[in-house]
C-alpha positions as CSV (number, residue, x, y, z in Angstrom):
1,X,23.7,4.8,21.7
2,X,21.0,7.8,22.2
3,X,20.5,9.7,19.4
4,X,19.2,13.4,20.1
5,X,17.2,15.2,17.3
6,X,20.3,17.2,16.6
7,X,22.1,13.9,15.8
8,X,19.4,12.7,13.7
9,X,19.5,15.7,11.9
10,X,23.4,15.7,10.8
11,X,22.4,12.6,9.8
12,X,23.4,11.8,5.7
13,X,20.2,12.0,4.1
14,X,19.9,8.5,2.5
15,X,21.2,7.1,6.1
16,X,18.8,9.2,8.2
17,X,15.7,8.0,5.9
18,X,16.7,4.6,6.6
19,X,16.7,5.6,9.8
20,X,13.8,6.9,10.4
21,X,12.0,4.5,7.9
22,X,12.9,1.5,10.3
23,X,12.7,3.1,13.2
24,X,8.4,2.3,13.3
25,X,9.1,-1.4,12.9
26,X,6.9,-3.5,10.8
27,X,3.8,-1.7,8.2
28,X,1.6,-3.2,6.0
29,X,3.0,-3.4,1.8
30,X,0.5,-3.3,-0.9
31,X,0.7,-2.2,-4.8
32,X,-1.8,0.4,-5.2
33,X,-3.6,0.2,-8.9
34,X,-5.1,3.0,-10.6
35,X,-5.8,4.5,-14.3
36,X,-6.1,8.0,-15.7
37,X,-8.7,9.5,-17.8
38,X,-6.7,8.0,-20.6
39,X,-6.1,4.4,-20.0
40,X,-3.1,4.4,-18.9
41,X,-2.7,1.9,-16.1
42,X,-0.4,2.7,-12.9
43,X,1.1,0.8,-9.9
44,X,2.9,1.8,-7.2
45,X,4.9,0.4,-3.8
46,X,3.4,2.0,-0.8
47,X,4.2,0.8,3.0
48,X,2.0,3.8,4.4
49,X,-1.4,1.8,4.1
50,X,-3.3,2.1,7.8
51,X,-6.9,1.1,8.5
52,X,-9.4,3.6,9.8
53,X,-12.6,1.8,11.0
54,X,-15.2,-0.5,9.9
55,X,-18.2,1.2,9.8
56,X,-17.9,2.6,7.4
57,X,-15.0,0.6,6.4
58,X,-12.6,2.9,5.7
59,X,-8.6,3.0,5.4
60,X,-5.6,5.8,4.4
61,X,-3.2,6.5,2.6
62,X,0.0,8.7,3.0
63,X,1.2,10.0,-0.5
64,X,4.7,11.7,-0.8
65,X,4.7,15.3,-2.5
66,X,3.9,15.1,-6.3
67,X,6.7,14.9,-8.8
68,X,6.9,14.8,-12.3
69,X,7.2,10.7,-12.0
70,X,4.1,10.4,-9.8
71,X,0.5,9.6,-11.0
72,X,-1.4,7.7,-8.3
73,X,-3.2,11.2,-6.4
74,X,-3.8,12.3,-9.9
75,X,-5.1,9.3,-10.7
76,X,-7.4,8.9,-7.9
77,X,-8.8,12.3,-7.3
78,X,-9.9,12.1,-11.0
79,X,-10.8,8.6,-11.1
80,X,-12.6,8.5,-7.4
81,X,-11.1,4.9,-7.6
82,X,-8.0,2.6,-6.7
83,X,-7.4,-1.0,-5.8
84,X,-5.3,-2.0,-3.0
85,X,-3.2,-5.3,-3.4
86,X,-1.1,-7.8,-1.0
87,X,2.3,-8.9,-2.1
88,X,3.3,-12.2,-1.6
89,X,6.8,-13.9,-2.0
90,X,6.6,-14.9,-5.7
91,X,6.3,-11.3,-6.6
92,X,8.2,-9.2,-4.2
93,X,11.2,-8.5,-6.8
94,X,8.1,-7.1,-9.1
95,X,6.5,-4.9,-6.2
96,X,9.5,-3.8,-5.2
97,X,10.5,-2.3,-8.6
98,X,7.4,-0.5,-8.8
99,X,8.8,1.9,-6.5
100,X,11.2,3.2,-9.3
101,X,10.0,6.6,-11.0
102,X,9.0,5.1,-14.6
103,X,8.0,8.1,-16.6
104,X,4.1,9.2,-16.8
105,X,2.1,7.4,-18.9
106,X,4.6,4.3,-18.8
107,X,2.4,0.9,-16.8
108,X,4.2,-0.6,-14.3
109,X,2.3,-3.6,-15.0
110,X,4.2,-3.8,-18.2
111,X,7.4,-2.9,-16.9
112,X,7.7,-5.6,-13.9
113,X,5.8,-8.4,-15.7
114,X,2.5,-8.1,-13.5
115,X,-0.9,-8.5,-14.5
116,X,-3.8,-6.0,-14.1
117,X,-7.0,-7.5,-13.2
118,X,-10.9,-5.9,-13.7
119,X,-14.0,-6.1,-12.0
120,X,-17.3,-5.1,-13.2
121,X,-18.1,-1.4,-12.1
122,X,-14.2,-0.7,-10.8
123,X,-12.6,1.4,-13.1
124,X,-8.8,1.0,-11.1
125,X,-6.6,-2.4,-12.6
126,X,-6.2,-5.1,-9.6
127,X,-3.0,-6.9,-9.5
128,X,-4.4,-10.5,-10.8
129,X,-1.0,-12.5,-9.0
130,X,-2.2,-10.7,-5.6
131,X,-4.6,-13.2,-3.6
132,X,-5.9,-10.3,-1.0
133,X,-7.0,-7.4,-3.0
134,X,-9.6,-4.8,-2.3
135,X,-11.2,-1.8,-4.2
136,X,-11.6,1.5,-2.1
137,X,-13.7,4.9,-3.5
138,X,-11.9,7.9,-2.6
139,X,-13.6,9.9,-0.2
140,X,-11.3,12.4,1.5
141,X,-7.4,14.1,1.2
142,X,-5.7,15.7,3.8
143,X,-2.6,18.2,2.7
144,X,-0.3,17.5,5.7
145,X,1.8,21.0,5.9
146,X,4.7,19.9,7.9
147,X,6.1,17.9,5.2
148,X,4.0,18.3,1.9
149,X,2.7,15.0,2.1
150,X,-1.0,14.0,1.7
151,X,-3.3,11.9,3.4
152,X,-6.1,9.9,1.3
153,X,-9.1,8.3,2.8
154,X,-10.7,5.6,1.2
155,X,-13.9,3.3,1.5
156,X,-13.8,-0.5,1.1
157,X,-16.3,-1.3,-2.0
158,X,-15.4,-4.7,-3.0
159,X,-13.1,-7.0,-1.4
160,X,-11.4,-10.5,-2.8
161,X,-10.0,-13.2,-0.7
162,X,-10.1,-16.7,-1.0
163,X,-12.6,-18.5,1.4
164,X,-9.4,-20.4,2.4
165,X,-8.1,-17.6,4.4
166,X,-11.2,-16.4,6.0
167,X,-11.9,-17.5,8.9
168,X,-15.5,-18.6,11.0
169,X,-15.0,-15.1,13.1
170,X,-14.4,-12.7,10.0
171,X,-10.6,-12.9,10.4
172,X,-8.6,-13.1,7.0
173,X,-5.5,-15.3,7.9
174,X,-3.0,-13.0,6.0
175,X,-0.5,-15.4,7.2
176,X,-1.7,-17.9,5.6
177,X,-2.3,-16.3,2.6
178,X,1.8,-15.8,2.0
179,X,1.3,-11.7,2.8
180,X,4.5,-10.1,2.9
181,X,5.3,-7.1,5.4
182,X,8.1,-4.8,4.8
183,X,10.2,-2.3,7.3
184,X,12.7,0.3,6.1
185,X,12.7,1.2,2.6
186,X,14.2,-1.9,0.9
187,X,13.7,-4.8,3.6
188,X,10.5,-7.5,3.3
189,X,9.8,-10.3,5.1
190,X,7.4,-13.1,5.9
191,X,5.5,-13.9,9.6
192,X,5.3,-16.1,12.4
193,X,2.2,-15.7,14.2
194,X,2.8,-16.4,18.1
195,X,-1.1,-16.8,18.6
196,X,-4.1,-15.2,18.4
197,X,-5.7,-14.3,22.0
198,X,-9.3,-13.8,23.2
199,X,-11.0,-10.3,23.5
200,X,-9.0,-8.4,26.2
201,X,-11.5,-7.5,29.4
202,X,-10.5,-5.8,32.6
């Protein structure tokens, strides 16, 4: 079948965002940790995370349009701080019901049974069951017009992985490690690396 944008657009809207949603393939799933001004812990699903460079090390974010159920832009612009956590299989019910709209003010942590974590000096809760976990400052947003979504950039300022799963080269064996990917809205799965090749060279 060939599906023209017309098609695509007569689409039902739940079917066309599954769609779309699987239509990239694979992308990264991570539980993003912050806290407001008051304490108030928050976690959240996202399968938008994509990295930027490494010097500076820096990666982004894309943040649907605000509602009255989200907190994690708020939380960041006021904070200037958010972790950044790997799922693995033991927890993926957990991550995956952090994507439901709990009311403001309500912890996801609480709700799914996860754990927040702190480091000296970073204000934003890690998830303590995640084994690859990082800390990023926020440094930029982006209003992207077309759709009302936004785009946060953020630099790496403290990473935790176990020495396990880093290798001689500075490659973190997220395979290894149990990190689960996702595609569509609702699907996750585990990997099978094929192999890892040398430096390409004409």
């Amino acid at each position: 079948m060939i599906y023209n944008e017309q098609a695509i657009a007569a689409f039902e809207r739940r079917y066309r965002a599954n769609f779309i949603n699987s239509l990239g393939g694979f992308k990264s799933l991570v539980l993003i940790g912050t806290k407001n001004r008051d304490g108030n812990e928050n976690l959240a699903t996202f399968s938008s995370l994509f990295h930027l460079g490494a010097d500076p090390a820096l990666c982004g974010i894309i943040l649907r349009p605000a509602t009255d159920f989200s907190s994690t832009l708020e939380n960041i612009l006021d904070q200037g701080c958010y972790t950044v956590n790997h799922v693995s299989p033991a927890f993926v019910h957990q991550a995956h019901q952090c994507s439901a709209k709990y009311p403001k003010g309500v912890s996801e942590f609480e709700q799914v049974g996860l754990t927040p974590e702190y480091l000296e000096n970073i204000p934003a809760p890690f998830v303590q069951e995640s084994k690859i976990k990082f800390a990023c400052n926020f440094v930029q947003k982006t209003a992207i017009e077309l759709n009302g979504t936004t785009l946060v950039i953020g630099q790496i300022k403290a990473v935790l992985v176990p020495d396990n799963y880093l290798k001689e080269d500075g490659y973190i064996d997220i395979e290894e490690a149990g990190t689960v990917t996702t595609s569509g809205l609702d699907s996750y799965h585990t990997t099978s690396r094929i192999e890892r090749l040398p430096y390409a060279k004409p």
